[in-house]
ROMI-412620 format. One record per residue (C-alpha): residue number from 1; residue in three letters; x, y, z negated. Coordinates in nm, 4 decimals, decimal comma, always signed. Example, Ala and Ser with C-alpha at 12.3 -4.5 7.8 and 13.67 -1.06 7.14 Angstrom:
{site 1 "ala" {+1,2300 -0,4500 -0,7800}}
{site 2 "ser" {+1,3670 -0,1060 -0,7140}}
END
This chain:
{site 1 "unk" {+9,6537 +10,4647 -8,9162}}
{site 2 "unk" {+10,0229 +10,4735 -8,9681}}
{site 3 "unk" {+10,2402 +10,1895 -9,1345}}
{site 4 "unk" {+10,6168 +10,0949 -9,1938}}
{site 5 "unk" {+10,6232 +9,7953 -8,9134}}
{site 6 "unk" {+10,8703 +9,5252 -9,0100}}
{site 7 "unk" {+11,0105 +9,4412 -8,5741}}
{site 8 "unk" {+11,3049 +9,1595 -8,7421}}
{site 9 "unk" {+11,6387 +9,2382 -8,9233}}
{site 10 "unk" {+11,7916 +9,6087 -8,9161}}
{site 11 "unk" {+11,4412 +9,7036 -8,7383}}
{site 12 "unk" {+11,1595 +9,8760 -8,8522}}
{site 13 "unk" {+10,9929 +10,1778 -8,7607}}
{site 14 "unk" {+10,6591 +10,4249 -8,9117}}
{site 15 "unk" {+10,3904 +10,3975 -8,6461}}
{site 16 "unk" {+10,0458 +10,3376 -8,5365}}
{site 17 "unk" {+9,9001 +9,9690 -8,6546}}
{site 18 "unk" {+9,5284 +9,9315 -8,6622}}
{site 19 "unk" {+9,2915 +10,0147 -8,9578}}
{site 20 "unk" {+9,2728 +9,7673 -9,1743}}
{site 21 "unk" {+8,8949 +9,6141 -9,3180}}
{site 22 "unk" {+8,7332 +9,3967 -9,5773}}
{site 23 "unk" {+8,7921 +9,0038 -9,3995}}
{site 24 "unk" {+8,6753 +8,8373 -9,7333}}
{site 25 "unk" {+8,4162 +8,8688 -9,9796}}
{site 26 "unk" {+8,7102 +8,9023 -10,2349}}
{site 27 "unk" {+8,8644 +9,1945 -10,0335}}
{site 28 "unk" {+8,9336 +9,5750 -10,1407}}
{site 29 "unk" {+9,0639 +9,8185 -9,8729}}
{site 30 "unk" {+9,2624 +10,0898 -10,0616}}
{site 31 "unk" {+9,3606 +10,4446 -9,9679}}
{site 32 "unk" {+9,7377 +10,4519 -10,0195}}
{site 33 "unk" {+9,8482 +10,7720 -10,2454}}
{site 34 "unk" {+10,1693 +10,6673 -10,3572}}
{site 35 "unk" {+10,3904 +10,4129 -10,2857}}
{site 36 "unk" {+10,7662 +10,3194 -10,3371}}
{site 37 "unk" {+11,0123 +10,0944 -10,2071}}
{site 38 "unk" {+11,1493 +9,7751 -10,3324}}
{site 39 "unk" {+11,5383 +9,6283 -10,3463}}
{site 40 "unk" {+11,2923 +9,3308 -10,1869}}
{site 41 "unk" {+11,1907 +9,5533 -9,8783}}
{site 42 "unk" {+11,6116 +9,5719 -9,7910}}
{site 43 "unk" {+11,6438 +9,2272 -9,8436}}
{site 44 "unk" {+11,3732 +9,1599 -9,5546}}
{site 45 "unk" {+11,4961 +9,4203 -9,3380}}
{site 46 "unk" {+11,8710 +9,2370 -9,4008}}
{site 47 "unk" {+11,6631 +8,8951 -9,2283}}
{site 48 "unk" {+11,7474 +8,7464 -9,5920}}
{site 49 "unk" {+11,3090 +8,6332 -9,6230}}
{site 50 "unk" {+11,2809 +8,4641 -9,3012}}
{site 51 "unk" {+10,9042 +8,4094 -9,3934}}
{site 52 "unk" {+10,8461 +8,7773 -9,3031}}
{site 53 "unk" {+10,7311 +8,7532 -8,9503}}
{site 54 "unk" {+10,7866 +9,0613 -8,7075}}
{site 55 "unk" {+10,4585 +9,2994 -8,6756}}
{site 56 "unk" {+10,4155 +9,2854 -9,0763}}
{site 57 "unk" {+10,4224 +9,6117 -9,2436}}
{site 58 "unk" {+10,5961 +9,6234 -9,5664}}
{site 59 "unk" {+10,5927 +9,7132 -9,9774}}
{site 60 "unk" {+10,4380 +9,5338 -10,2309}}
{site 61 "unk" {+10,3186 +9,8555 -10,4433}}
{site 62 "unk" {+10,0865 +10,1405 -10,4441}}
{site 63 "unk" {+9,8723 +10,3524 -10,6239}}
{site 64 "unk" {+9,5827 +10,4748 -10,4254}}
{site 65 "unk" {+9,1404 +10,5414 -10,4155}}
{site 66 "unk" {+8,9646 +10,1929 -10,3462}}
{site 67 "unk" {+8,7535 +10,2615 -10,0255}}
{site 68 "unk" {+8,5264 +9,9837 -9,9293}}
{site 69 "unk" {+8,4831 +9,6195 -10,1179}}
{site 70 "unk" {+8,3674 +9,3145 -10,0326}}
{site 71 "unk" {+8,0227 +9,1377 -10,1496}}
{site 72 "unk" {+8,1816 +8,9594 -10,4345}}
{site 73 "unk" {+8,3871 +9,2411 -10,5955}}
{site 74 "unk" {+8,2895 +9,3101 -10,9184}}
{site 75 "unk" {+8,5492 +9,5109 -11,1264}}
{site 76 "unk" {+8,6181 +9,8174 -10,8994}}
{site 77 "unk" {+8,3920 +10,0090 -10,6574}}
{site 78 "unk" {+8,4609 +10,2673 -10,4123}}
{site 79 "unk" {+8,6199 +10,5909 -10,5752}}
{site 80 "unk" {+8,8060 +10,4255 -10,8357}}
{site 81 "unk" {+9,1900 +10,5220 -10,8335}}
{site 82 "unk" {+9,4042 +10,1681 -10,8517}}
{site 83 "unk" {+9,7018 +10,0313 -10,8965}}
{site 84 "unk" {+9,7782 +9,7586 -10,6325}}
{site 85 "unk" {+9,9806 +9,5090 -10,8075}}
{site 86 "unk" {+10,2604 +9,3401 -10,6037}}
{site 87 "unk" {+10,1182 +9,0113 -10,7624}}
{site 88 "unk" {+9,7837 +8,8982 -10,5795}}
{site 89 "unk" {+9,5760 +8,6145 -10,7499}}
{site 90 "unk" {+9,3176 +8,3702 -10,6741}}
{site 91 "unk" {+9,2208 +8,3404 -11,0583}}
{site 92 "unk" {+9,1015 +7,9880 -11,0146}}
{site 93 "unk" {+9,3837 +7,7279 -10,9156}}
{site 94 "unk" {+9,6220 +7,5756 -11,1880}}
{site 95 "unk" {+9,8781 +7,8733 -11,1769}}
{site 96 "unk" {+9,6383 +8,1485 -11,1819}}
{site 97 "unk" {+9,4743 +7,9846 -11,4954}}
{site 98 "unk" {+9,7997 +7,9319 -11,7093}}
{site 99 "unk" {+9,8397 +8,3296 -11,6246}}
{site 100 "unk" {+10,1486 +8,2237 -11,3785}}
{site 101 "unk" {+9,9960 +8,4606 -11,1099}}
{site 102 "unk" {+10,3115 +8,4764 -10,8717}}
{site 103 "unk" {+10,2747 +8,0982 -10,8698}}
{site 104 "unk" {+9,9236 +8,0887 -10,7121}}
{site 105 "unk" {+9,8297 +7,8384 -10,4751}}
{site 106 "unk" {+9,5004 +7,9621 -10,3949}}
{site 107 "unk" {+9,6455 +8,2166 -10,1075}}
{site 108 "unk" {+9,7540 +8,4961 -10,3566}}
{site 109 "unk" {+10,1509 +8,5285 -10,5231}}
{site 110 "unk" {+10,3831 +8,7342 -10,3673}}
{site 111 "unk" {+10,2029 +8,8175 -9,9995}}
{site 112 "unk" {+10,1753 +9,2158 -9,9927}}
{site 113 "unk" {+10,4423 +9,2791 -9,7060}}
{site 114 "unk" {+10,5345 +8,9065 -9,7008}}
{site 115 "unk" {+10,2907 +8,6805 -9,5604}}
{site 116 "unk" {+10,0267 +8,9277 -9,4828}}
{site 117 "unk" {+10,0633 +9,3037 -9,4624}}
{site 118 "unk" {+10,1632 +9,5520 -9,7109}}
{site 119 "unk" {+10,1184 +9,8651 -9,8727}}
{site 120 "unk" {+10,3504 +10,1228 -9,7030}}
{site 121 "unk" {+10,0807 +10,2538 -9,4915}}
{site 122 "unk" {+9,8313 +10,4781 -9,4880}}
{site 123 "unk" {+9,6266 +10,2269 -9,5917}}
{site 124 "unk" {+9,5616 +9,8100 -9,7346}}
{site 125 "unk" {+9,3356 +9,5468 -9,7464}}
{site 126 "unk" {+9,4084 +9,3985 -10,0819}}
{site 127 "unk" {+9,2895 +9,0166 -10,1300}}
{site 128 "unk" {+9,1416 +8,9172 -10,4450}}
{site 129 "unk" {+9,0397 +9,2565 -10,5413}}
{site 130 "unk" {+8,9206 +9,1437 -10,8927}}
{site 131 "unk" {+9,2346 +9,0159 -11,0178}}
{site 132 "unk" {+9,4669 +9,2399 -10,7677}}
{site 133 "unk" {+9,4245 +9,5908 -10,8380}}
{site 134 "unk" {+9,3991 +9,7304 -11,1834}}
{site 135 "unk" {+9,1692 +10,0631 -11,2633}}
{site 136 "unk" {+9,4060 +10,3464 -11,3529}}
{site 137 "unk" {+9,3389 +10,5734 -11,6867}}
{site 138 "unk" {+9,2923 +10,9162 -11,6042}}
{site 139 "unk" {+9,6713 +11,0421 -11,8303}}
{site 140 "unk" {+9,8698 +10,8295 -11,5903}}
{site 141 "unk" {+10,0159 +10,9765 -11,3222}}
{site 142 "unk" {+10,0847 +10,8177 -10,9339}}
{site 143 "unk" {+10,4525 +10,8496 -11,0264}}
{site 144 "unk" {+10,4602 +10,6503 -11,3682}}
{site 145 "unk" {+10,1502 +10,3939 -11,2682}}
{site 146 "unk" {+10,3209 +10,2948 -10,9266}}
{site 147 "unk" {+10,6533 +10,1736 -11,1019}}
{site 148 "unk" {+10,4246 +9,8978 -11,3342}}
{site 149 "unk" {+10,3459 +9,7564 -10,9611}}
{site 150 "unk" {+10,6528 +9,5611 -10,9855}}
{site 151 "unk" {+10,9745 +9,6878 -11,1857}}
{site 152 "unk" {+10,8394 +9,7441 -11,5355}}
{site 153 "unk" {+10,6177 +9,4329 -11,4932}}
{site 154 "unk" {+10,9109 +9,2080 -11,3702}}
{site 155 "unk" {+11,2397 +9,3493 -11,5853}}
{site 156 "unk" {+10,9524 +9,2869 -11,9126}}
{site 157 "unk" {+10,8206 +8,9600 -11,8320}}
{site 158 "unk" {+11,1284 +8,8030 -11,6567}}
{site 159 "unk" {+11,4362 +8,9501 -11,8525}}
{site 160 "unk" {+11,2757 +9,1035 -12,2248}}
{site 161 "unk" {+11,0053 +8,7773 -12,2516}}
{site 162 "unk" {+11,2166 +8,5068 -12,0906}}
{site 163 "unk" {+11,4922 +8,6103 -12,2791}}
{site 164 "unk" {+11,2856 +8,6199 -12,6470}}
{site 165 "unk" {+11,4786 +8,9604 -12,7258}}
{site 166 "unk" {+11,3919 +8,9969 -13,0836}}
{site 167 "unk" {+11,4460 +9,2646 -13,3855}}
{site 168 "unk" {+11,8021 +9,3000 -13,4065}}
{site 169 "unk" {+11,9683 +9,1607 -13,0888}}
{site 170 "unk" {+12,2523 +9,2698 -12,9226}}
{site 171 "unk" {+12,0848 +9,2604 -12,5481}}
{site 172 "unk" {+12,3495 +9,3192 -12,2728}}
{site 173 "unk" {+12,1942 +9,4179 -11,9377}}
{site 174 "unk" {+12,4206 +9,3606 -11,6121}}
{site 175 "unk" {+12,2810 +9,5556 -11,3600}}
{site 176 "unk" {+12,1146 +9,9223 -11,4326}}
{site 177 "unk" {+11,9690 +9,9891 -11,1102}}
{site 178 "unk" {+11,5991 +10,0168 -11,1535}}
{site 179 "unk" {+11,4865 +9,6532 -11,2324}}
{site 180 "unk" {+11,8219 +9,6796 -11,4967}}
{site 181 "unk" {+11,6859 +10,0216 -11,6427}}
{site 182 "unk" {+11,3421 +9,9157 -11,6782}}
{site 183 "unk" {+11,5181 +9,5932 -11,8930}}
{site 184 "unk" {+11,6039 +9,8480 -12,1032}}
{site 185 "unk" {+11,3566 +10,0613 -12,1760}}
{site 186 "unk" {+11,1360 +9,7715 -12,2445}}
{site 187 "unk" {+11,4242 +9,5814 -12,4137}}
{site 188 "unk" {+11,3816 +9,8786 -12,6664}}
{site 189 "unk" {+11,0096 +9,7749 -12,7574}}
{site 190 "unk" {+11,1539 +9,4710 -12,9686}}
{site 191 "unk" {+11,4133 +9,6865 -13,1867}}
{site 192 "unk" {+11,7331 +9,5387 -13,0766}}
{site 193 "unk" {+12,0408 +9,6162 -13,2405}}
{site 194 "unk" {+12,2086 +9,7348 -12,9551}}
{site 195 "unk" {+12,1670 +9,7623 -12,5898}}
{site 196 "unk" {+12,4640 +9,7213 -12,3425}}
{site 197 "unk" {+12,4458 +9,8068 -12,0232}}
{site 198 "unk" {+12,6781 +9,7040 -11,7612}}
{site 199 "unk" {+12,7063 +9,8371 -11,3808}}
{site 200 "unk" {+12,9617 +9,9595 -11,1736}}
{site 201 "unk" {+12,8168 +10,3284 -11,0872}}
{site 202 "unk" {+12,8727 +10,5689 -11,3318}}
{site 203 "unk" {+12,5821 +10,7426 -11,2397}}
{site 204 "unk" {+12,3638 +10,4251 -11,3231}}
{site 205 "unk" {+12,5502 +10,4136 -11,6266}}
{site 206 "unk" {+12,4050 +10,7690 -11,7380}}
{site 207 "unk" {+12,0909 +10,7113 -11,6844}}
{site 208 "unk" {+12,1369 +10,3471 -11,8724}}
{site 209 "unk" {+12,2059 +10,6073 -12,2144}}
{site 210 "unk" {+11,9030 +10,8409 -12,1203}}
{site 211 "unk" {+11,6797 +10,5080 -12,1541}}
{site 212 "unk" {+11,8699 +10,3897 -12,4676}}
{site 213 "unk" {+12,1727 +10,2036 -12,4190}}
{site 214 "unk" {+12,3783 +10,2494 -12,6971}}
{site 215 "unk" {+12,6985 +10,1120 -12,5439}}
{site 216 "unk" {+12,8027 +10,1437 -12,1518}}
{site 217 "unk" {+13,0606 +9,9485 -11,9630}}
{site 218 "unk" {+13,1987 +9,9454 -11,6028}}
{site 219 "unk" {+13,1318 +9,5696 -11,4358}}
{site 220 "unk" {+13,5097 +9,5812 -11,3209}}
{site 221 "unk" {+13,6701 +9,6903 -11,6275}}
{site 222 "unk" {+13,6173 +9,2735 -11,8190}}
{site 223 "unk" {+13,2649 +9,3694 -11,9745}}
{site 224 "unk" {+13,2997 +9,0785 -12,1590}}
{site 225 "unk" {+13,5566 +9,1645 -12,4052}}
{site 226 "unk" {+13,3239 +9,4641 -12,5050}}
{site 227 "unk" {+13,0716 +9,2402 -12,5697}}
{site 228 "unk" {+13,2687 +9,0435 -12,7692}}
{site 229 "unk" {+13,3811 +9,3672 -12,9587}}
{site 230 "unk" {+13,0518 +9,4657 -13,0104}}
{site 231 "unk" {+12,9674 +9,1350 -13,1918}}
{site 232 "unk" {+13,2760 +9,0134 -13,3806}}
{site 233 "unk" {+13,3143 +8,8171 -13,1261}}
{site 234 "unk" {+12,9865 +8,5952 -13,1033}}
{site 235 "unk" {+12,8323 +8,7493 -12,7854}}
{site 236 "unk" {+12,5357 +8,8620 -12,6754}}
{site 237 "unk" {+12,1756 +8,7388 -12,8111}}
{site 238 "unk" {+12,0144 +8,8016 -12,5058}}
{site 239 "unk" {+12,1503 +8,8970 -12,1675}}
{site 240 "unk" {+11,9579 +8,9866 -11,8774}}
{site 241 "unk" {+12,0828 +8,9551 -11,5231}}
{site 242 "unk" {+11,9466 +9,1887 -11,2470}}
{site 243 "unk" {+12,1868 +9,2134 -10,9924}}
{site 244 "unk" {+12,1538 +8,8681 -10,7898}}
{site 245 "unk" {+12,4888 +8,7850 -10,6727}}
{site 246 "unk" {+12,6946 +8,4978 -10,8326}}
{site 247 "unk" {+12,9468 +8,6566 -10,9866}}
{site 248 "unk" {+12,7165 +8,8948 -11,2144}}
{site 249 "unk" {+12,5404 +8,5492 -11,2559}}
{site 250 "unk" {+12,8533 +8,4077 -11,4141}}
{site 251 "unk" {+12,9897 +8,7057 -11,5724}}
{site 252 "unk" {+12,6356 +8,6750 -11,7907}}
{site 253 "unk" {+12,6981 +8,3384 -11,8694}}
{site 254 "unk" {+13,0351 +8,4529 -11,9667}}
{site 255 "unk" {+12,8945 +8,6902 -12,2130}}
{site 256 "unk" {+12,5820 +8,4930 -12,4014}}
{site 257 "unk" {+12,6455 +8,3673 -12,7833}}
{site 258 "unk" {+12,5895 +8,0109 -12,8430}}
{site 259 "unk" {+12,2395 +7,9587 -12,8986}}
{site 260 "unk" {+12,1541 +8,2703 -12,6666}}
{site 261 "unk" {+11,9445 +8,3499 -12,3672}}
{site 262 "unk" {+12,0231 +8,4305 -12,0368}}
{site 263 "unk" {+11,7736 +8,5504 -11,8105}}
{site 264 "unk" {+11,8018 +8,6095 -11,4654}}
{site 265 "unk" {+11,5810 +8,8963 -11,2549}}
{site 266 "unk" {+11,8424 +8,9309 -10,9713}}
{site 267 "unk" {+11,6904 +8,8019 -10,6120}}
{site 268 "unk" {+12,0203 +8,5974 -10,5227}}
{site 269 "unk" {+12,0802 +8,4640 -10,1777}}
{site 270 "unk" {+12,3880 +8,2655 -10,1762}}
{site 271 "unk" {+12,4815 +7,9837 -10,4707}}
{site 272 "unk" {+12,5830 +8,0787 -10,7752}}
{site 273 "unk" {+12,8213 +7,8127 -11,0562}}
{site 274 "unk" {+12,6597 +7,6557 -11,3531}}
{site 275 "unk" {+12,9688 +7,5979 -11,5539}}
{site 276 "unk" {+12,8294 +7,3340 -11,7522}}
{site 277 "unk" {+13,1594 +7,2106 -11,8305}}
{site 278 "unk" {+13,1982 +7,5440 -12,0521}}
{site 279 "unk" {+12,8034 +7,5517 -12,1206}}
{site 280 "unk" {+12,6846 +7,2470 -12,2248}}
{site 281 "unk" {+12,8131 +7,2655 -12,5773}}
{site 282 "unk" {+12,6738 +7,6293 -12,6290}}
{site 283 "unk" {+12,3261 +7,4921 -12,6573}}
{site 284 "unk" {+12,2383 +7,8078 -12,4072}}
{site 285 "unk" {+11,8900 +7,8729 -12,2455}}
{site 286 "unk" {+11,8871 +7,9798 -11,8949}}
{site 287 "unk" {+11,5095 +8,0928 -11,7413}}
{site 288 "unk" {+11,4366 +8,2161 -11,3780}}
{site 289 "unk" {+11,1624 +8,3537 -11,2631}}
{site 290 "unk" {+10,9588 +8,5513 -11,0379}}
{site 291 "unk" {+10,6842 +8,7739 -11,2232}}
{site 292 "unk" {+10,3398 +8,7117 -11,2968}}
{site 293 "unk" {+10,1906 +9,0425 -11,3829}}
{site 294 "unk" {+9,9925 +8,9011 -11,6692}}
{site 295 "unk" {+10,1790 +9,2132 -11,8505}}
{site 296 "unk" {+10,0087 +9,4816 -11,6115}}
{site 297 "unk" {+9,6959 +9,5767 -11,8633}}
{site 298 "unk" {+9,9558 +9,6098 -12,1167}}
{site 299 "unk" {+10,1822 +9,8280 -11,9974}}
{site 300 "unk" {+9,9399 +10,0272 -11,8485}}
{site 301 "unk" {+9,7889 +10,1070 -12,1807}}
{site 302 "unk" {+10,1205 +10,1864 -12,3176}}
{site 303 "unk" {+10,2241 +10,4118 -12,0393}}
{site 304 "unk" {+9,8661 +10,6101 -12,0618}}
{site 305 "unk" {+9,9846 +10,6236 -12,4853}}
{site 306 "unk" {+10,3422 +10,7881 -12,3659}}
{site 307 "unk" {+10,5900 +10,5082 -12,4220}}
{site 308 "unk" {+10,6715 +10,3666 -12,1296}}
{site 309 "unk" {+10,9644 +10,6089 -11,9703}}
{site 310 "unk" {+10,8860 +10,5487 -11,6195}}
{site 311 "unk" {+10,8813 +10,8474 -11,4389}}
{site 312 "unk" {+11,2392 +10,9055 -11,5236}}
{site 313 "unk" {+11,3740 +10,6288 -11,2929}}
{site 314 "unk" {+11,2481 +10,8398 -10,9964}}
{site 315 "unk" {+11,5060 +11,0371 -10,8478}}
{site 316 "unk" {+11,3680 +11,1311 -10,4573}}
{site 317 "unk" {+11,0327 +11,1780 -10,3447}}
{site 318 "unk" {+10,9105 +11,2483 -9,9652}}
{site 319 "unk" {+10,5896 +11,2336 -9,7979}}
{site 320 "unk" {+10,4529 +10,8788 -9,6224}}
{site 321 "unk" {+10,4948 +10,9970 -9,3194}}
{site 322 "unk" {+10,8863 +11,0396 -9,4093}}
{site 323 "unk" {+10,9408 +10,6974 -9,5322}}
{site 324 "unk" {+11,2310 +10,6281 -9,2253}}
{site 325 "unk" {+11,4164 +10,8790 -9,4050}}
{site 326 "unk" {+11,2792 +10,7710 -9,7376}}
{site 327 "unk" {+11,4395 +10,3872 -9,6580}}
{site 328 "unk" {+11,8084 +10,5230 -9,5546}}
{site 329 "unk" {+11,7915 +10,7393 -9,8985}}
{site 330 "unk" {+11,7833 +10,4065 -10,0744}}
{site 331 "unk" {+11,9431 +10,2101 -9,8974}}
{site 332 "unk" {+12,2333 +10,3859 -9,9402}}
{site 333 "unk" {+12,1898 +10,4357 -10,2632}}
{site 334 "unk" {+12,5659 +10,4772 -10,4388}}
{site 335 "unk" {+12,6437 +10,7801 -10,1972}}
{site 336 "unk" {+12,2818 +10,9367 -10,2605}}
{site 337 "unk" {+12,1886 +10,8339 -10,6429}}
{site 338 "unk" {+11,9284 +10,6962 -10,5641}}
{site 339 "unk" {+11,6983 +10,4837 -10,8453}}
{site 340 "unk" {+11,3516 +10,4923 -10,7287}}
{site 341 "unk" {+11,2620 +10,6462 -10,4286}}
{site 342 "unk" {+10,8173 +10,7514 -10,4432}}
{site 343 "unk" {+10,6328 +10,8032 -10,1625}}
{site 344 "unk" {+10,3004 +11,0494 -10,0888}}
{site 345 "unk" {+10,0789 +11,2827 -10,0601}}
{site 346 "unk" {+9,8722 +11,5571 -10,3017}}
{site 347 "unk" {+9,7835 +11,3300 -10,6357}}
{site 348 "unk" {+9,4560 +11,3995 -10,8487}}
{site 349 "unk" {+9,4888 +11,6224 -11,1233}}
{site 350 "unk" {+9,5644 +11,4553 -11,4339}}
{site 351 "unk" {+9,3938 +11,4768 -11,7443}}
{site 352 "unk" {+9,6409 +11,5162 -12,0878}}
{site 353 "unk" {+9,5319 +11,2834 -12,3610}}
{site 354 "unk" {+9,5085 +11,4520 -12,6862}}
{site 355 "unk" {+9,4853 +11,3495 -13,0521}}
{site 356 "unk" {+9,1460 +11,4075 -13,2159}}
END
């Protein structure tokens, strides 16, 4: 078969890597249909997750037709059309049982195109079948299930859950690239006063009001003092970072109300300040995280009712066997406007739901 073959920083390359097959009872090889590309896979390619060993083939997320299981998989069969969540778990160590999947110590977490290869191939062995993939309802299509493999999944459970938003917030979001868009969309779920949204690409901006922001500002024009505006000069209930770099970090902190939540999505890599000589007295609550997918069923079932917006955050699709091309698309993505860039072939006809 063909797969995207991590060789070590600024190299990679779509070629032939051997089939894979069922190497545990626990096991699911998948058919890859879809698949997209994560701000993660750039980050490995940039040599930033040194734990990614050369001959690994990337990506985290796919949608695709389960092909062969092992003895002890119970909840899929072949046929079956399945997400692969970027989460794998073991479902029996400490983490998996507290529902902190991306914690698991049992040889699941974060290990699709990490520690073991991923989905950006024609096809994936998928450990942990049971608790891994998720059966897909026939109204949801490649396009909309493949984006609750990671970004819908982490920007909910890391930014709108860590952060508490609740009925009547003012939520400011710094960062509308796709993690920072799918913030707000879900953000929206809890009936927040406002939503603010704060990048630096117009563009991004745009598409921050098509999802619901009801206010917009540019990251270099003092964000901040709209905020502050916005709330006679309280702050912001809740805001969410998902950027990663330490200034957005400390712009946020910059911007929360006393009493408020900061929650950070962004993957950072260098050190960020904690000016606790400004924040100690705010009684603020700061959260981290990196997401569990215990969310997956759930926003599944609200993107097969129609109110998850997902499909709008894709703005380029190719075929797999263009995924070079598909990787220098988003990479590059403030000259190309680029949000989420899908991968693959023909998809199965869906079925409309309709009202009885």
């Amino acid at each position: 078969m063909k797969g995207y073959v991590f060789h070590g920083p600024g190299q990679a390359a779509w070629e032939d890597v051997p089939d894979p097959d069922v190497q545990e009872a626990t096991d699911a090889v998948v058919r890859v249909d879809t698949v997209t590309i994560c701000g993660t896979d750039l980050h490995i390619l940039k040599g930033d997750v040194p734990e990614v060993r050369p001959g690994t083939i990337l990506g985290h997320e796919a949608v695709g037709e389960v092909v062969e299981v092992g003895a002890d998989v119970r909840t899929v069969r072949p046929g079956d059309r399945v997400l692969v969540s970027c989460i794998t778990s073991c479902g029996r160590c400490r983490f998996c049982r507290e529902g902190m999947y991306g914690q698991c110590r049992g040889g699941g977490g974060w290990i699709l195109g990490h520690l073991v290869d991923g989905t950006q191939a024609e096809y994936v062995r998928v450990p942990f079948a049971d608790l891994s993939v998720h059966p897909l309802p026939a109204s949801v299509t490649n396009e909309d299930a493949v984006l609750l493999a990671d970004i819908f999944p982490t920007a909910y459970e890391v930014g709108v859950l860590n952060g508490r938003v609740r009925p009547g917030d003012t939520v400011a979001v710094v960062g509308a690239g796709p993690v920072g868009l799918a913030a707000i969309a879900t953000a929206r779920l809890f009936a927040p006063e406002r939503v603010i949204a704060v990048d630096l690409a117009p563009a991004r901006l745009e598409a921050a009001r098509k999802l619901g922001a009801e206010a917009v500002a540019d990251a270099g024009e003092a964000p901040e003092q709209l905020v502050a505006d916005l709330t006679g000069g309280l702050g912001a209930d809740v805001v969410v970072e998902a950027v990663g770099v330490p200034e957005t970090f400390e712009l946020c902190t910059r911007m929360v109300r006393p009493g408020g939540h900061v929650a950070n999505v962004g993957v950072h890599g260098r050190p960020a300040t904690l000016h606790l000589e400004d924040l100690w007295i705010k009684n603020v609550t700061i959260t981290t995280g990196l997401v569990d997918t215990h969310s997956t069923p759930t926003l599944l079932r609200m993107a097969a009712a129609g109110r998850l917006p997902a499909s709008q955050l894709v703005t380029h699709t190719f075929p797999l066997e263009r995924m070079e091309e598909a990787y220098d698309v988003f990479a590059h993505a403030a000259e190309t406007g680029a949000l989420k860039v899908v991968l693959g072939g023909p998809q199965r006809e869906v079925v409309p739901v309709t009202a009885p």
